[in-house]
N, C-alpha and C positions, 0 to 999 in steps of 0.2 A: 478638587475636581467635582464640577457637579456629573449627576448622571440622573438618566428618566430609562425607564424600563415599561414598553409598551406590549398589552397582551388584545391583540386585538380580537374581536368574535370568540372568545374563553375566557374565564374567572380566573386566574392564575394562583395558586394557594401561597400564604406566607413561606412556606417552606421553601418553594421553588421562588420568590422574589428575592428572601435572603439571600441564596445561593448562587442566585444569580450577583446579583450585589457585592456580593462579598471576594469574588473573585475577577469580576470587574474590577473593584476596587484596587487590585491589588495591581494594577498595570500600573498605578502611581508610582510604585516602588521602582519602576524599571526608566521608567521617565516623569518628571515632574513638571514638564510642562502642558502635558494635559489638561484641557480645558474643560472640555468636555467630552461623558460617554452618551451616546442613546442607544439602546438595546430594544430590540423590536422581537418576543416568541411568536410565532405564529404555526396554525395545523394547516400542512397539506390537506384537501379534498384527493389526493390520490389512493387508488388500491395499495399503491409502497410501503411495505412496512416503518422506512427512513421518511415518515411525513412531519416530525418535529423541527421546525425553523429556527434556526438564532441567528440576527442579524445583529453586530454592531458597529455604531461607527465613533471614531475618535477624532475629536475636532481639537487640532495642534495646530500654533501657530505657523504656518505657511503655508500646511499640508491636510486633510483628514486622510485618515486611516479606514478601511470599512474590509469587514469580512461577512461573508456568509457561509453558514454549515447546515448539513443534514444530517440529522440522526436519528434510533429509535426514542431515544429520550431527549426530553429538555435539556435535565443535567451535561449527558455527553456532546451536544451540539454546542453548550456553552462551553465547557472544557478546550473544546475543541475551536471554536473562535477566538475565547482568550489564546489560547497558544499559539493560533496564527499570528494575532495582536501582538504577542510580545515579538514574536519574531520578525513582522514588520518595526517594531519599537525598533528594535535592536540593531535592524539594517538603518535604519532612518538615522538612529544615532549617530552611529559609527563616518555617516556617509554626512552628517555636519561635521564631526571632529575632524575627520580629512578637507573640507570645503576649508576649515577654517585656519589647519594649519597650513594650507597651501598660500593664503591670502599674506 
């Protein structure tokens, strides 16, 4: 799976790319046909404390996948998408295996 991870208008530190990366990463585990991730942080201009963006989207054959979150921090907004992620993963699965043993 390739994946790109965009920080647009901030520096993002190695600390926050790995982390981001690395649990990204780990949606392969759940499905392997994952083609691709792009992951987009971005800062709200709002007064909201919850102005951290994690946008991602999963490009799977037939389908992409895309979440968005807010939170006070990067880390919990990506947390927080991956585990949307997988949850979409999981519906997505489930709802081929039924397509296909009905065929």
């Amino acid at each position: 799976m390739k994946h790109s991870i965009q920080t647009p208008h901030f520096e993002a530190s190695t600390q926050l790319l790995k982390f981001a990366e690395e649990h990204i990463s780990k949606l392969q585990s759940i499905n392997d046909r994952i083609i691709e991730a792009h992951a987009c942080l971005k800062i709200d201009k709002s007064d909201n404390r919850e102005n951290k963006i994690c946008e991602i989207k999963l490009i799977v054959p037939g389908n992409d996948l895309f979440t968005l979150k807010r939170s006070d921090t990067f880390e919990d907004a990506i947390l927080q998408s991956v585990s949307a992620l997988k949850h979409q993963l999981e519906r997505w699965s489930s709802r081929g295996k039924q397509h296909t043993a009905t065929i």
